[in-house]
C-alpha positions as CSV (number, residue, x, y, z in Angstrom):
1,X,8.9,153.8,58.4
2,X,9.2,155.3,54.6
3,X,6.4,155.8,52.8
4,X,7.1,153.4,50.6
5,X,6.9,150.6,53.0
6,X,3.7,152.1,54.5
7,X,2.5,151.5,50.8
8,X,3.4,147.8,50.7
9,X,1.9,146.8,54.0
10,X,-1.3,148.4,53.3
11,X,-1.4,146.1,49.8
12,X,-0.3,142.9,51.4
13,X,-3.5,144.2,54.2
14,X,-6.1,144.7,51.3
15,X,-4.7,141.4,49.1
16,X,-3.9,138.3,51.1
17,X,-7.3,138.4,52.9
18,X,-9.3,137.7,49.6
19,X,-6.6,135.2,48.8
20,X,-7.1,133.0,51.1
21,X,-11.5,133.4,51.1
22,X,-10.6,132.8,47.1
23,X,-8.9,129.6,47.8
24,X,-10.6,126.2,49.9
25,X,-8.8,124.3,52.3
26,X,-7.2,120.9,51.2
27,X,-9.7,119.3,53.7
28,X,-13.0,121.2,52.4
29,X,-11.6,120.6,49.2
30,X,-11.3,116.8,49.9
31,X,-14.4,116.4,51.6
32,X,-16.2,118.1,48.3
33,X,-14.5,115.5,46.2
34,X,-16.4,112.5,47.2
35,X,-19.8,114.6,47.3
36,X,-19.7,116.1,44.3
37,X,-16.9,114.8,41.4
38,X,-17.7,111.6,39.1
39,X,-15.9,109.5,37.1
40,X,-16.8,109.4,33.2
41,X,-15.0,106.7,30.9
42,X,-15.1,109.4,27.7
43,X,-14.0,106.4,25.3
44,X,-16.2,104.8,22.8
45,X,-17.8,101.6,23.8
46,X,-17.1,99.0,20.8
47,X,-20.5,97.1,20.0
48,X,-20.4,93.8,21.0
49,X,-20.4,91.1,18.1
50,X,-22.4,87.9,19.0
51,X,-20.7,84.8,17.8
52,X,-22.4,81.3,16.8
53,X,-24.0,79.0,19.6
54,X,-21.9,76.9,20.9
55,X,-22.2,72.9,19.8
56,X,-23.4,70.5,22.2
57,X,-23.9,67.3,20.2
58,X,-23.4,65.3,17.5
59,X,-24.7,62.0,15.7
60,X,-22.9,60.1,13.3
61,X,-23.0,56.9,11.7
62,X,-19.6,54.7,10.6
63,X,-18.4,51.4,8.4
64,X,-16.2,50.0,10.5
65,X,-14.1,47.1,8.7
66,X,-11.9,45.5,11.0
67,X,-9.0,42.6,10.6
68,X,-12.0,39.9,11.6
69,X,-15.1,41.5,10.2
70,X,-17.2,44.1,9.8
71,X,-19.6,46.3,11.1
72,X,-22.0,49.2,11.6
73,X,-21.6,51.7,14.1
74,X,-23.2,54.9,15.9
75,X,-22.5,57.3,17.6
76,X,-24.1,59.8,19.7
77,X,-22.3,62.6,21.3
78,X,-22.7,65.4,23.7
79,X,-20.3,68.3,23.9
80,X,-20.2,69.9,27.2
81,X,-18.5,73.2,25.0
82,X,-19.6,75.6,28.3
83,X,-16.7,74.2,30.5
84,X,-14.3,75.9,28.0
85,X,-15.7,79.1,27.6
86,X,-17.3,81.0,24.8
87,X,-13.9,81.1,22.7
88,X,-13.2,77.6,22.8
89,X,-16.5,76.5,21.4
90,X,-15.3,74.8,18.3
91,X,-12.6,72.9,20.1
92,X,-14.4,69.6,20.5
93,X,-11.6,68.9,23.7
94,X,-14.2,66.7,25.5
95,X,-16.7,64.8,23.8
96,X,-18.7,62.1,25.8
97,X,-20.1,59.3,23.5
98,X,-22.9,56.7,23.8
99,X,-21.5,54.4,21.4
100,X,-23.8,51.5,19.0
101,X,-22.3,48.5,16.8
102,X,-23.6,46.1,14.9
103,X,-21.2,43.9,13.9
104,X,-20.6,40.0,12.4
105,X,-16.9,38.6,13.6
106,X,-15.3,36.2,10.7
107,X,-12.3,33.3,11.4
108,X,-9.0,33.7,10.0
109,X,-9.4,30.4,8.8
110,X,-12.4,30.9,6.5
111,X,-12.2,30.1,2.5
112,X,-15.3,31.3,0.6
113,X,-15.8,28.9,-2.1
114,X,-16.5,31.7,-4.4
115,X,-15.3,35.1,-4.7
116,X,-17.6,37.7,-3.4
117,X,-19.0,41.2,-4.6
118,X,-17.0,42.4,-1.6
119,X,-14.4,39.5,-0.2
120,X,-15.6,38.9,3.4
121,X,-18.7,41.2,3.3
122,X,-20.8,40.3,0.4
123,X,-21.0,36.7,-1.7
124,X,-21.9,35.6,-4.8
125,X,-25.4,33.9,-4.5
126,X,-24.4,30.0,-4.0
127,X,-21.1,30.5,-2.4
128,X,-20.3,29.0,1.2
129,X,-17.7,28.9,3.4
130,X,-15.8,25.6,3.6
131,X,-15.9,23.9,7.6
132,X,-17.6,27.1,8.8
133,X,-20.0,25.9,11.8
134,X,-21.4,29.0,13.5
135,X,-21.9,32.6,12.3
136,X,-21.1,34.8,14.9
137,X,-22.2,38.2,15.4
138,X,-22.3,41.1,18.2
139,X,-24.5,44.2,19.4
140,X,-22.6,46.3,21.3
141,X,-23.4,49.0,23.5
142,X,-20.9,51.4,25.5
143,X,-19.8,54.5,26.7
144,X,-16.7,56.3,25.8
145,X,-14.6,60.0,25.6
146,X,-13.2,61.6,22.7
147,X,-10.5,64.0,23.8
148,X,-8.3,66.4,21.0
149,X,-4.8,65.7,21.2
150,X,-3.5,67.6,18.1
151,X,-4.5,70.0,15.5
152,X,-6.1,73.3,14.6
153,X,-9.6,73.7,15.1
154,X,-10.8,76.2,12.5
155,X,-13.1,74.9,9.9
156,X,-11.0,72.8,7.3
157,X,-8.1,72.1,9.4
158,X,-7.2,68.6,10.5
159,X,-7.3,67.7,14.4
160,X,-6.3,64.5,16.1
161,X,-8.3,62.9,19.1
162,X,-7.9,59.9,21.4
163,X,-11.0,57.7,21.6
164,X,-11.6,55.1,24.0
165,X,-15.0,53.2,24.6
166,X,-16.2,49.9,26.6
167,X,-19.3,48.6,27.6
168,X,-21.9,45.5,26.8
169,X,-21.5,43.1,24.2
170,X,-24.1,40.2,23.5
171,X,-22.7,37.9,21.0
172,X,-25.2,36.2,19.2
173,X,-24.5,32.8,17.2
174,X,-27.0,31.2,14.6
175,X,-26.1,27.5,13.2
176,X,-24.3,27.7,9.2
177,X,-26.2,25.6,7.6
178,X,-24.7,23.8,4.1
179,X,-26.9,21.9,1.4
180,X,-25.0,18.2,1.6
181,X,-25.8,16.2,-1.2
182,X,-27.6,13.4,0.0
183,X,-29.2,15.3,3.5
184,X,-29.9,18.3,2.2
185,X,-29.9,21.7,4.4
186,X,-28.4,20.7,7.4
187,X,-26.2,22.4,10.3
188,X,-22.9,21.0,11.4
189,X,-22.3,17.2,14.2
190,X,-19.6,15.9,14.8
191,X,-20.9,13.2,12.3
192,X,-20.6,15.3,9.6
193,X,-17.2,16.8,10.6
194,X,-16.0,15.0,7.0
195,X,-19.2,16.3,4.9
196,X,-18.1,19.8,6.1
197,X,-14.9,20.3,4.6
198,X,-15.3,18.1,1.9
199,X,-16.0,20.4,-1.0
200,X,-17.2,17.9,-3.7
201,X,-20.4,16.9,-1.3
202,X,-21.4,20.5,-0.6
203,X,-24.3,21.8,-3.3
204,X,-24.6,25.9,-1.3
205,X,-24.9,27.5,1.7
206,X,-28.7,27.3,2.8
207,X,-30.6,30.9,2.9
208,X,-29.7,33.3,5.8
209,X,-33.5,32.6,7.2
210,X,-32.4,29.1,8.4
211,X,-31.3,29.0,11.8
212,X,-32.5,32.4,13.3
213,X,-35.1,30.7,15.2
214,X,-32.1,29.0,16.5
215,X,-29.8,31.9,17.6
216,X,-28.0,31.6,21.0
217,X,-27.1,34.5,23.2
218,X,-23.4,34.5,25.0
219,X,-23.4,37.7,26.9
220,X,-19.5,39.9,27.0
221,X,-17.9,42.7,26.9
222,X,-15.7,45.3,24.8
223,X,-13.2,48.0,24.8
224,X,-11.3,50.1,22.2
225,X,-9.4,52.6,21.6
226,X,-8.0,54.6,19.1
227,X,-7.1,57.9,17.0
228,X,-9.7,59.8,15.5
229,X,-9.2,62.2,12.2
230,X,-11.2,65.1,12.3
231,X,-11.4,66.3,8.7
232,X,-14.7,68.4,9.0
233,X,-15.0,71.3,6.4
234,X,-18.2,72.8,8.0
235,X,-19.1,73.7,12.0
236,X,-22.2,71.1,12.0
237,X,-20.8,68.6,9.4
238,X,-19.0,65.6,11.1
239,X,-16.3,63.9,8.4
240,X,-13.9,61.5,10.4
241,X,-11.8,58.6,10.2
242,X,-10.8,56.5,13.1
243,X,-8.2,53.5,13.5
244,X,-7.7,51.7,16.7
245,X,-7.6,48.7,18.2
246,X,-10.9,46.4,20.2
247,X,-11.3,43.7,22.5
248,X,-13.9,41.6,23.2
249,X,-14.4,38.9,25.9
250,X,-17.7,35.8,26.1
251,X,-18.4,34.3,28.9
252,X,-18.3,31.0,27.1
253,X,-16.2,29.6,23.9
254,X,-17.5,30.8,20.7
255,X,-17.0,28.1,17.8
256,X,-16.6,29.0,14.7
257,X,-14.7,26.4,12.3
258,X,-13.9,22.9,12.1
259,X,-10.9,21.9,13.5
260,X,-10.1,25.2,15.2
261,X,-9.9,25.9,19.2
262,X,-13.3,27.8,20.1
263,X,-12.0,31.2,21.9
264,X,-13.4,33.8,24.5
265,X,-11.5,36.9,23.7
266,X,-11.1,38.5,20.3
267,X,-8.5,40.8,19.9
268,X,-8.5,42.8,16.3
269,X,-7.5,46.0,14.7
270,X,-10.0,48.6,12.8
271,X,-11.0,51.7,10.5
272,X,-14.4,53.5,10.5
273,X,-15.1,55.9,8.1
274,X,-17.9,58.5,10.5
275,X,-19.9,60.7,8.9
276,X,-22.8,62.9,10.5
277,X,-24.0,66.1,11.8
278,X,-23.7,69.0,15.0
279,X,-25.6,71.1,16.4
């Protein structure tokens, strides 16, 4: 053996021994891992910005005029926003309703004698309506589910929803009395059937007073539906207009004018101007 090779083996003795004590297994160095190393997320945490409370309900109060009459209706809902999650809070999608209508249901036969302040709603002080033998008026109460079909829902957009409702109905029916000349304030007989629609023997209408003490109850039903116009400009103002369609059915004939069939159903088209509040 040179001397030169002597050299090198004696290096490669005094070296690779503090090598390897300098350098941990791959097993020590995995079992030190799970003691000893953690994970640190170094990024920033962005603050969290808290966005309004979601809605929950809503009340709102609408003039309905529909192709028979008119009405006064409201509404009470309850917005269940928590099934959507936080981001969809605005959305309105499913909005159960306890529904309220006052309402008075007019013939298609009726001729005021007089024109009114507001044809059909409001008359002149005097004015009556020729062979008209019952007024006929409802209170309805229901349940119904407003659903969003169409439209954007940030503030100031328009959005689209189906309505439908149904529920009681108690139609109530007072005696139209007329001032005859000759009997004074009296409500419709057969007897009279001429007097009634013979204008020249009718003085007025009597006042509204007469003939509550004589209103009848005919208990019924109802249903609607419709499209509702959500033109809200604010979160917890309500601005709406609906138009639909509403059904009614008595469980006895409702007469309303001489010489016309007394009916059980009413079928009739409508618009309701809605305006309220959320929260």
């Amino acid at each position: 053996m040179t001397i030169s090779a002597k050299i090198i083996l004696a290096a490669l003795v005094l070296v690779v021994p503090q090598v390897l004590w300098a350098q941990p297994s791959k097993i020590k160095f995995r079992d030190r891992l799970g003691d000893s190393t953690q994970l640190v997320n170094t990024a920033e945490e962005l603050p969290r910005i808290k966005g309004p409370e979601a809605l929950t309900g809503e009340l709102s109060v609408g003039i309905r005029l529909n192709t028979d009459g008119y009405g006064l209706v409201i509404d009470k809902g309850f917005i269940p926003s928590g099934d959507f999650g936080q981001r969809n809070y605005d959305r309105f999608y499913h909005v159960r309703l306890i529904t309220f209508e006052l309402s008075e249901k007019n013939h298609a036969k009726e001729i005021k004698s007089s024109s009114g302040i507001l044809p059909g709603i409001i008359s002149s002080p005097g004015s009556y309506v020729l062979g008209k033998i019952n007024n006929f008026y409802q209170a309805k109460l229901g349940y119904g589910i407003r659903r969003m079909i169409a439209g954007k829902p940030e503030v100031g957009n328009i959005s689209i929803h189906w309505v439908y409702a149904g529920g009681f109905a108690a139609g109530l029916i007072k005696p139209y009395y007329l001032n005859l000349g000759g009997y004074g304030e009296v409500k419709y007989s057969d007897s009279l059937a001429p007097d009634f629609v013979s204008p020249g023997l009718i003085m007025g209408k009597a006042p509204f007073s007469k003939g509550l003490d004589e209103l009848k109850f005919v208990p019924g039903a109802f249903a609607r539906t419709g499209l509702h116009f959500d033109f809200s400009s604010r979160r917890k103002f309500l601005l709406a207009l609906e138009l639909g369609t509403s059904g009614e059915i008595y469980t006895q004939k409702i007469e309303q004018m001489v010489g016309q069939d007394p009916k059980v159903y009413f079928l009739n088209f409508y618009a309701t101007l809605h305006i309220g509040t959320r929260w």
